[in-house]
N, C-alpha and C positions, 0 to 999 in steps of 0.2 A: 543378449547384448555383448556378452563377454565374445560370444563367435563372431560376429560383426565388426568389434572391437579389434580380435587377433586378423582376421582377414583384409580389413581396412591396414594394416598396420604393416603386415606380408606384403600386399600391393603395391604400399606406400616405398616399402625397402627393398624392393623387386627392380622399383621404376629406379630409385635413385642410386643403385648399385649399377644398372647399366648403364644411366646417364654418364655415373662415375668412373666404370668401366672404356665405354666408347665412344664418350664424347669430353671430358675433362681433363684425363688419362693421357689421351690422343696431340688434345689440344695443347698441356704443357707441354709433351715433346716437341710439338711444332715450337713452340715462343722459345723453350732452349735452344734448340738447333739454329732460331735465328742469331744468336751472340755465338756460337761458333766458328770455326774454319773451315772451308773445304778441303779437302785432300782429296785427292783422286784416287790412291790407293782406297784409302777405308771410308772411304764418303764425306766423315768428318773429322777433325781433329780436336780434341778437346783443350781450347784455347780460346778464351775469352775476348771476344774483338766485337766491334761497332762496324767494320769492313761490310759488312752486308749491306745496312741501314746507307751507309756512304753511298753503294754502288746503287740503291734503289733512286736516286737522285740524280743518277748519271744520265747523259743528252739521249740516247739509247731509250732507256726505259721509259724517261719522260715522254717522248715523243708517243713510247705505244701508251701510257696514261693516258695522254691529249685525247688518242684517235678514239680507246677507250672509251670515256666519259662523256665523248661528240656522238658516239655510237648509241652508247646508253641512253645519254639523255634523249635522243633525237627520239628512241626506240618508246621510252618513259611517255612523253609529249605525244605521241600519234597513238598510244594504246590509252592514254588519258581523253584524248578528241573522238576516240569511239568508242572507248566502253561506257565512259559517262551519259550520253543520251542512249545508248542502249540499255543500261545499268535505269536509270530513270525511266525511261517507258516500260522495263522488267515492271518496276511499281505498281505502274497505272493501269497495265491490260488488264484482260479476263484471266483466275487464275488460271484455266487449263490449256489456253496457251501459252502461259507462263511458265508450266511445269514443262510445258513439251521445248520452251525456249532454252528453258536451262539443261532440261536434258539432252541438247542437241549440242551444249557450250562444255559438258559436264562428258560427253561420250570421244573427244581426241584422247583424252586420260585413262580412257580403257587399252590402249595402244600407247608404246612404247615411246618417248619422243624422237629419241634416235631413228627410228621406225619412218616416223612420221618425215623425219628432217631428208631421210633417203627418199619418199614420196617428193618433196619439193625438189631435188636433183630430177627428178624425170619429168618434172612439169619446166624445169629451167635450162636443159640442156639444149647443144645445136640443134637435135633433132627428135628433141622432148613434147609433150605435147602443146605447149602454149605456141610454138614458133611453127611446128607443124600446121595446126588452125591457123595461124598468120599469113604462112605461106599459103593456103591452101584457100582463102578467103580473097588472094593477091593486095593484104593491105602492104609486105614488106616485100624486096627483090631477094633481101638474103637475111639467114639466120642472125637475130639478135644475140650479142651477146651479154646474157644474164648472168650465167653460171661463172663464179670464180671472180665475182666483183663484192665489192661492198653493198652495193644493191641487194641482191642476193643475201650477202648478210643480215642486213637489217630487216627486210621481210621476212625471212627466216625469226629472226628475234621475235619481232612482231606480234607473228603468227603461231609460236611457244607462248609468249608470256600474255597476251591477252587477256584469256581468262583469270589472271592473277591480277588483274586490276580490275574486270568486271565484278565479282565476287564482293571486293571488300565495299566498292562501291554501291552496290548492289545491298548488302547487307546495313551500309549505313544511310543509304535512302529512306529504305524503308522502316528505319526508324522514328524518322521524321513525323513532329508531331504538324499536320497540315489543318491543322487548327490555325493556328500563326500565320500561313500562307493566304488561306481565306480573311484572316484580319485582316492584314496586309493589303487586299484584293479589292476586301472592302471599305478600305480606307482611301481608294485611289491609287495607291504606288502603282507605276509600270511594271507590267511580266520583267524587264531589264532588271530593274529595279528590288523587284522581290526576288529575284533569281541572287544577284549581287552581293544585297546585306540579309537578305534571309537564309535561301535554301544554299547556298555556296559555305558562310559558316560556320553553318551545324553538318557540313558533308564534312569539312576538311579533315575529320578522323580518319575517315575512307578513303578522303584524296591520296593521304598522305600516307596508308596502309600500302592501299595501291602502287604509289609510288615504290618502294622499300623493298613489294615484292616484286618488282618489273626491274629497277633499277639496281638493285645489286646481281640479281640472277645475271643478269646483261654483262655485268662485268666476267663472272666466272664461267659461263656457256663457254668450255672452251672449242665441244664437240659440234656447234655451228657454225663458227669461223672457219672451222678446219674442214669440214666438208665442204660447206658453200663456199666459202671464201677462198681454200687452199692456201697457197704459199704467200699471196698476197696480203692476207688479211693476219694480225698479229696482236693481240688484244691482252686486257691482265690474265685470263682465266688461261690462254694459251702459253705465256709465258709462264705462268707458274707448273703447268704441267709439262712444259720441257724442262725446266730447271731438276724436274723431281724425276722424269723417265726417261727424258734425252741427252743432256750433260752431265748428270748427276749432281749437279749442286744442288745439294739438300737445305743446306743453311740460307741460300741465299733465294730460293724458292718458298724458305719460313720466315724470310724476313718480307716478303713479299704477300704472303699470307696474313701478316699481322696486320699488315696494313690496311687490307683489305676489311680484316676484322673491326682495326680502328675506324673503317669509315664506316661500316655498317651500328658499330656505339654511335656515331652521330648521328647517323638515321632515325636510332630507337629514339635518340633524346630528342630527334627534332618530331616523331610521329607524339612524344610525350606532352610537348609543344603546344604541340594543335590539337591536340584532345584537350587538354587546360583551356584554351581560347576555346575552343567549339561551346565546352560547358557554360564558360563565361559570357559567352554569348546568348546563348539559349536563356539564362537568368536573370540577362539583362531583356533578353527581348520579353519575356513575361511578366 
């Protein structure tokens, strides 16, 4: 008991010294650096100012927030309209093509994404392979342009964060107790209808899991915009990583980071939300 005792205890303080090390450590310097000044000589100046928070408000950054959040969400909404019936039939197959489903969902993650995002450049280019078959098929006269639009973006997005809503979804289906469904069934209520006030409220832990991981990632991918997108596409994740490798503004790249942090606390609080409701619902429905 007592080696169990000391080794549980090693591990315990192993984990929370690195947390404290590389992840807490890190994290104050960013939140200081945002009340900062820039200096171009020394990066920063230690001068206590709100000038950061100010400029994060400015018509400039707004605008990339907008295209941002139109990005995201779009990205959020179309990886929610297909993982969720695919997440749901996950459920109901047979398990061994279940297991071979998820291992087919589970094997882009063996491969690097960066990796993967360079694969999409060759399927999207002038003379890449989608526009090739097109050409070659004579459904178009001339190359599409895909590559270096928001289009491209957003599939890109898409097709990285997918799996990050299939999963949670996935996981909270199948918790479902479908006892309540066949009540439900045989009470008369519509497939519409049970879907609605049954199986949609007790999902919404998972909706909204899903959500959080699809829709913040979106914001900071900064390495999709920049490949697919190029010069045109200009997004939070990308401006924070010039602020920090291309102007050097550190403070004002932390002030921009916080933000982002603050909106990811409203996420956690709104996924805390709908787990509350989900339970409340399940208790009432029993």
């Amino acid at each position: 008991m007592v080696k169990k005792s000391r080794f549980r205890s090693t591990a315990i303080g192993l984990t929370l010294l690195w947390i404290t090390v590389f992840v807490i450590v890190p994290y104050l310097f960013v939140a200081l650096f945002s009340f900062l000044e820039h200096d171009i000589s020394r990066i920063i100046r230690w001068t206590f100012t709100f000038e950061n928070y100010q400029a994060i408000f400015s018509p400039i950054f707004l605008e990339v927030c907008k295209n941002s959040f139109i990005l995201a969400f779009g990205t959020t909404v179309i990886t929610l309209l297909v993982g969720y019936p695919f997440a749901y039939i996950l459920t109901r197959i047979d398990e061994k093509i279940r297991r071979i489903l998820l291992l087919l969902m589970i094997i882009p993650f063996w491969t690097s994404s960066l990796i993967r995002t360079y694969a999409l450049i060759i399927l999207f280019k002038a003379n890449g392979i989608i526009n090739t078959f097109l050409l070659y098929m004579g459904w178009i006269d001339q190359p599409l342009n895909i590559l270096y639009t928001e289009t491209s973006v957003f599939i890109g997005l898409v097709y990285t964060l997918l799996p990050f809503m299939i999963l949670p979804l996935y996981s909270s289906i199948q918790k479902l107790d479908w006892t309540l469904i066949e009540v439900a069934q045989d009470l008369g209520a519509p497939s519409r209808h049970v879907f609605l006030h049954v199986v949609l409220p007790l999902t919404l832990p998972g909706i909204a899991a899903g959500s959080i991981m699809v829709f913040l990632p979106a914001l900071g991918l900064f390495y999709i915009p920049d490949l697919l997108g190029g010069a045109r596409s200009m997004l939070i994740g990308n401006f924070i990583k010039n602020q920090f490798l291309t102007t050097g503004n550190w403070p004002l790249g932390s002030a921009a980071s916080m933000i982002l942090t603050a909106l990811m606390g409203l996420f956690l609080y709104g996924y805390f939300l709908s787990s509350r409701k989900a339970h409340t619902s399940m208790e009432g429905v029993r």
